[in-house]
N, C-alpha and C positions, 0 to 999 in steps of 0.2 A: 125909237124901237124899229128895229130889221122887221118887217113882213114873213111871213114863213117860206112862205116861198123862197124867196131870198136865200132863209139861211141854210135851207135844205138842196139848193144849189149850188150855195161854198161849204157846205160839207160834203158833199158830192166831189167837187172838184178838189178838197183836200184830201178826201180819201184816195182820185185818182192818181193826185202828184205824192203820195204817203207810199202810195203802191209804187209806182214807177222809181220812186227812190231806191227804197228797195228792190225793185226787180235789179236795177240799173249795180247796186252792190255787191250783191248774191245770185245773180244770174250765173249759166254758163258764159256767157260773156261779159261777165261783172265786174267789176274793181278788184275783188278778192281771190278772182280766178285768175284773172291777169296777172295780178304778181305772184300767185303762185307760180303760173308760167313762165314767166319772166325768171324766176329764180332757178325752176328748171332749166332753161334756157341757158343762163349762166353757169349751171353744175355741167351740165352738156357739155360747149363751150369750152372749162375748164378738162376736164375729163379728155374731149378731141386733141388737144397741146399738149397732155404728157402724155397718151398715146403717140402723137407725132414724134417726141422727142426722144420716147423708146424707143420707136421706131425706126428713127436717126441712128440711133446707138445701135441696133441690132445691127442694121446694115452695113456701117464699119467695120463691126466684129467678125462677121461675114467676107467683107472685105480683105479683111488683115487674114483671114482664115488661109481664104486664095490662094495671096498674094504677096503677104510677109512670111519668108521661110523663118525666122526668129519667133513667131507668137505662133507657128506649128510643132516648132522644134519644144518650147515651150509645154504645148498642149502635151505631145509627147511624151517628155519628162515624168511631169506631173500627174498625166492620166495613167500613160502604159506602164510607168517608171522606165521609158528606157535613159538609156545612158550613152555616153561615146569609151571609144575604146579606151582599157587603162584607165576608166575614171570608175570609184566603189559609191557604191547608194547603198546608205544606211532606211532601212526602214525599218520604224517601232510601231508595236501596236498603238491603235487607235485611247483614248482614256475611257475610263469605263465609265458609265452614266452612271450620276447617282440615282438610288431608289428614292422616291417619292414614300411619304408616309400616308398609306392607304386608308387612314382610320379617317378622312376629312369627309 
């Protein structure tokens, strides 16, 4: 048979290491804090590389804007409707939206 003492010293030091385990899990610097970070960290991460890539793109566009008389001439078209001489631009109305059924 253990002495009391005894076992009132490794229940002592099990409750110590019971606790530590736990802080060590669930702390702010915990196991379960950390990957939550960690996986923030990766959304970040992921998030910064298609900002980059749009960002790539924009500035192309930007670029070509400058600098390619064909993707102005383009814009032009398209946006002001203009046209060159002797050539007809048909425009038709837009289509009509259909209504929605209001009773949802």
């Amino acid at each position: 048979m253990i002495p009391i003492g005894r076992r009132v010293l490794l229940l002592v030091v099990a409750m110590g290491v019971l606790a530590l385990l736990i802080s060590a899990a669930t702390g702010d610097r915990g196991l379960l804090e950390m990957r939550r970070r960690r996986a923030a960290y990766h959304e970040l991460k992921q998030d910064v590389e298609r900002l980059k890539m749009q960002n790539a793109a924009l500035a192309h566009h930007i670029d070509a804007l400058r600098k390619d008389p064909y993707v102005i001439e383009k814009l032009a078209r398209e946006k002001l409707g203009y046209s060159r001489p002797d050539e007809m631009i048909f425009m038709f109305p837009p289509e009509p939206i259909p209504e929605q059924d209001s009773a949802r």
